[in-house]
N, C-alpha and C positions, 0 to 999 in steps of 0.2 A: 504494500500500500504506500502509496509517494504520500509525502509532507504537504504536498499542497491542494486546498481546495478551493472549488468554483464559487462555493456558501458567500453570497453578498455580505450578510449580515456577519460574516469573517472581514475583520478590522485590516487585516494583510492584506486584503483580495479588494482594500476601498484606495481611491487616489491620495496620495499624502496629504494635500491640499483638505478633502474632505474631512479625513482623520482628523488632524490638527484642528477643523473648524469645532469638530464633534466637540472634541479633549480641552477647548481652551472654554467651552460652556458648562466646564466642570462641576455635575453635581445639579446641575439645576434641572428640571423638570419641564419637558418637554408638551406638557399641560399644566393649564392652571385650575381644575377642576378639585374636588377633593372637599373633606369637612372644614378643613383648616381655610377656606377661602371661601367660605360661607356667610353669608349674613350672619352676625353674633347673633339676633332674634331667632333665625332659621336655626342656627346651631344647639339654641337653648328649647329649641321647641322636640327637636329630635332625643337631645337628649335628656331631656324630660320623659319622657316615653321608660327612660330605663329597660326594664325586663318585664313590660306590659305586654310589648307586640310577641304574641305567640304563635308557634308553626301550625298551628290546629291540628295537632295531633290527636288532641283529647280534648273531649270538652270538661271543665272542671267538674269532679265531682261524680261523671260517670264510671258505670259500670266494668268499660274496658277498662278505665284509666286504674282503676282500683285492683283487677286482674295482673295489667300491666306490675302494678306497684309490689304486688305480695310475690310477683317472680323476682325482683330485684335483681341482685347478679350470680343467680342458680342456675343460670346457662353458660357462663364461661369457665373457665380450664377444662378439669378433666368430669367434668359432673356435667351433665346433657339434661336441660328442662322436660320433664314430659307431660303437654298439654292435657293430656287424658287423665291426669290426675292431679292434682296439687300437692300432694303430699310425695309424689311415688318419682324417683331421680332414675333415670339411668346413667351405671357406672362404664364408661368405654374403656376398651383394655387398651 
C-alpha cells in the first residue's frame, strides 16, 4: 500500500496556499451557530426546561413503566431476565 492518498479532506493532498489559509484561522469555528451564541433569553428558556423534556418512553406512573422499573439491571452480565416470570432468572453457562 503506497503512502499516498487521493482523500481531499487529507491536509497533504490540499495546495499549501489553502493549508496555510485553513491553519492561520486557528481554532475558530467555521459556524457561528451553537447554545453559546444564542439569545441569553433563548438560552435561559431552554435551559429552564432542565430534565422536563422527556423521550416518551413511558408515561408517568404507568403500568409498563412500573414493569420496566422492578427488572432494573437483572438482565445484564451473566443473569438473563425472563419475561414469563418475574421472579424466575435464567442462569447462561
Amino acid at each position: 500500500m503506497s503512502g499516498q492518498s487521493n482523500n481531499p479532506a487529507n491536509f497533504a493532498n490540499r495546495p499549501r496556499e489553502e493549508v496555510q489559509n485553513i491553519a492561520s484561522k486557528g481554532g475558530q469555528a467555521s459556524h457561528s451557530g451553537g447554545f453559546a451564541s444564542m439569545d441569553p433569553q433563548k438560552q435561559h428558556d431552554i435551559a429552564s426546561k432542565g430534565g422536563k423534556a422527556s423521550s416518551g418512553s413511558f408515561e408517568k406512573g404507568s403500568e409498563r413503566a412500573r414493569q420496566a422499573g422492578r427488572k432494573g439491571g437483572r438482565a445484564t452480565g451473566r443473569e438473563q431476565y425472563n419475561e414469563e416470570d418475574d421472579d424466575d432468572f435464567i442462569q447462561q453457562e
